[in-house]
C-alpha positions in Angstrom: 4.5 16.3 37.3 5.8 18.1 34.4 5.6 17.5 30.8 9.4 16.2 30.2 8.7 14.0 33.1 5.5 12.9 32.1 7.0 11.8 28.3 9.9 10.2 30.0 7.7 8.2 32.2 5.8 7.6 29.5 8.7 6.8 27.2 10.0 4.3 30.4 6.9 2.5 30.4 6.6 2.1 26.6 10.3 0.7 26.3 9.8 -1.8 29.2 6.6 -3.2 27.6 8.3 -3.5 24.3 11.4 -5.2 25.9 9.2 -8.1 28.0 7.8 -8.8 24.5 11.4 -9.1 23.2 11.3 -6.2 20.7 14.2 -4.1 20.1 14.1 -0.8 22.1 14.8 2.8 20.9 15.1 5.4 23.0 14.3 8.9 21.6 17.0 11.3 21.0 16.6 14.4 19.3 18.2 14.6 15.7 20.7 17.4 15.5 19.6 20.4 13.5 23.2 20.0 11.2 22.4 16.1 10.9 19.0 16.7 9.8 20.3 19.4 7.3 23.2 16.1 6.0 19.8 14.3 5.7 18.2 16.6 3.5 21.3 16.9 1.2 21.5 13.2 0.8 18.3 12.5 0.4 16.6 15.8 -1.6 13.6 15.1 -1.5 11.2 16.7 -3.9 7.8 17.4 -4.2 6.8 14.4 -6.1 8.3 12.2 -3.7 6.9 10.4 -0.5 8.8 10.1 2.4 8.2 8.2 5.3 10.2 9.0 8.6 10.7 6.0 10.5 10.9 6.5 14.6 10.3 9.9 14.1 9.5 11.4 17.3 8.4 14.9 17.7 9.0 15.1 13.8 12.6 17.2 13.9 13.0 15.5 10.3 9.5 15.7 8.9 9.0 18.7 9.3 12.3 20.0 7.7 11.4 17.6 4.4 8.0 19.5 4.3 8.9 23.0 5.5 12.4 23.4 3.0 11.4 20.7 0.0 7.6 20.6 -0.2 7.3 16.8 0.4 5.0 14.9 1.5 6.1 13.2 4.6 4.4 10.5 7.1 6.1 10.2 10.1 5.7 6.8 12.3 6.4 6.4 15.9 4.7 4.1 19.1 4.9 6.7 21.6 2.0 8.9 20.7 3.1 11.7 23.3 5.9 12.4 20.9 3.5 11.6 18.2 1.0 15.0 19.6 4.1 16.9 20.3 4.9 16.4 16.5 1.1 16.8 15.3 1.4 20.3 17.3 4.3 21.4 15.4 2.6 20.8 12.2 -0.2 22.6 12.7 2.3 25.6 14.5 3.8 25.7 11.1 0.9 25.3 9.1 2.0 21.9 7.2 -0.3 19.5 8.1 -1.5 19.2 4.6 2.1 17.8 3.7 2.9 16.2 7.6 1.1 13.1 9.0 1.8 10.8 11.7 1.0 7.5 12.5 1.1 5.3 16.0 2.5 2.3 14.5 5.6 0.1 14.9 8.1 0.5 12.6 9.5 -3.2 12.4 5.5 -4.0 10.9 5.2 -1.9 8.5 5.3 -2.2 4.3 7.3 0.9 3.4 6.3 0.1 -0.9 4.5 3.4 -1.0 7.6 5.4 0.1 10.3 6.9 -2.4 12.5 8.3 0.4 13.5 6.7 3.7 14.6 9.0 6.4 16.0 6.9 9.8 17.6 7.5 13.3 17.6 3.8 14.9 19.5 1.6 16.8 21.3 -1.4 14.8 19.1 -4.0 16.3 16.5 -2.4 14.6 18.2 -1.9 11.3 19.0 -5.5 11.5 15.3 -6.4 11.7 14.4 -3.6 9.1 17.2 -4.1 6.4 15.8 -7.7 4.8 12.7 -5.1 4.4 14.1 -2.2 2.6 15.7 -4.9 0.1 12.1 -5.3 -1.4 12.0 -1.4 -2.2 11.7 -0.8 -5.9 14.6 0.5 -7.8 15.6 4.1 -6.9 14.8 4.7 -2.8 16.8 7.0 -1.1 17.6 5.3 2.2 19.1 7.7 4.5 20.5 6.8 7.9 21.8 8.7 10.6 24.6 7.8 12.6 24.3 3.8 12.6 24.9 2.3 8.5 22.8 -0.1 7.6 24.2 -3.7 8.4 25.5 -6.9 5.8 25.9 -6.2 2.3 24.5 -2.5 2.3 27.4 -0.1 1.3 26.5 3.6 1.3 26.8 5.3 -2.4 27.9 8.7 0.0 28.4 9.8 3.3 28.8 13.1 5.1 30.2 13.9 8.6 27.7 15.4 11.1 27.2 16.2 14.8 26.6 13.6 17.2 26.0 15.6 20.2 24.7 12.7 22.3 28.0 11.5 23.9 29.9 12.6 26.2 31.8 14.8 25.4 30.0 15.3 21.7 31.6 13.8 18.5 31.0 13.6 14.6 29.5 11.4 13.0 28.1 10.4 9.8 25.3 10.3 8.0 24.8 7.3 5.1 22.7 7.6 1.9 21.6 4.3 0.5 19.8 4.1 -3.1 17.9 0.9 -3.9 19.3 -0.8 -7.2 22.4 1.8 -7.5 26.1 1.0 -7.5 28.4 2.4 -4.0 31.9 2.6 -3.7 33.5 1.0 -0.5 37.5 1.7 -0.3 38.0 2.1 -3.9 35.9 -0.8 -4.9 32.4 -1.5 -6.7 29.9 -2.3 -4.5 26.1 -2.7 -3.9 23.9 -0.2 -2.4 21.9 -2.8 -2.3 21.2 -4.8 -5.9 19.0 -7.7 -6.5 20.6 -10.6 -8.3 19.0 -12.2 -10.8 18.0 -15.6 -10.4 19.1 -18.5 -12.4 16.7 -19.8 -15.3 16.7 -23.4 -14.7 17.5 -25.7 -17.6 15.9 -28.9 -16.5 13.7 -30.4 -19.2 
């Protein structure tokens, strides 16, 4: 067989085992070359910063944050064909120095480390992953591709983007989240996503 029907096969047999363990399933789809350029505005990532690329499969996104801002990125996926296929890439491009990419499950990980969030998942998954991201210090960039972020996360911008994966293809939009900072939903103050402060007890 080929190698697209080898990765699919592969990407088949991944997704069933996940969904008899009752995981959440992602399939991949390739991010758009203008989403992943909304991504990179939203989220400008810099040098200093770390950014972690969560699902990323052959590292479209990665490898933008490394080749156009100089970040360093670490890209996590379970399907390690995708994984080599992104590894590959690096090395074509000579940014394996600033790329890495790790076989892991991204509804396990601690994401503390990372300053910059970059995402393409399901809302199943985001649903799992949100109570997560609320634990991020002040000041990540959280930015999601076509699904928002679910409950009380409102986006402090968005920007309209290609969503060529329907039929025909649409728009859609890309949402930037920042830990700790202030959105605006319909004309109203909202949360990003802010921690309240807990009430001193006065008991004696």
């Amino acid at each position: 067989p080929n190698s697209n029907s080898f990765r699919a096969e592969r990407e088949r047999s991944t997704h069933i085992k996940r969904a008899r363990e009752g995981k959440p399933v992602c399939p991949f789809l390739r991010t758009p070359v203008r989403a992943v350029e909304a991504m990179l505005r939203l989220a400008a990532p810099a040098e200093a910063d770390l950014v972690y690329d969560l699902g990323c499969g052959d590292g479209a996104i990665s490898l933008e944050v490394a080749r156009t801002c100089g970040a360093r990125c670490i890209g996590f996926d379970i399907d390690e064909v995708h994984l080599a296929s992104a590894r590959t890439t690096a090395e074509a491009h000579d940014l394996s120095s600033l790329l890495e990419y790790r076989n892991d499950d991204v509804l396990e990980l601690e994401f503390a480390p990372a300053t910059v969030l970059v995402i393409f998942l399901v809302p199943n998954m985001l649903a799992v992953l949100a109570p997560k991201f609320r634990q991020l210090r002040a000041g990540t960039r959280i930015i999601s591709y076509h699904f928002p972020l679910p409950d009380d996360w409102v986006p402090i911008a968005t920007e309209e983007t290609d969503h060529p994966h329907t039929a025909p293809p649409a728009t859609t939009s890309v949402y930037s989240y920042i830990v700790g900072e202030l959105g605006a939903s319909e004309g109203e103050e909202a949360r990003g996503f802010v921690e309240e402060e807990e009430e001193e007890g006065t008991g004696k």
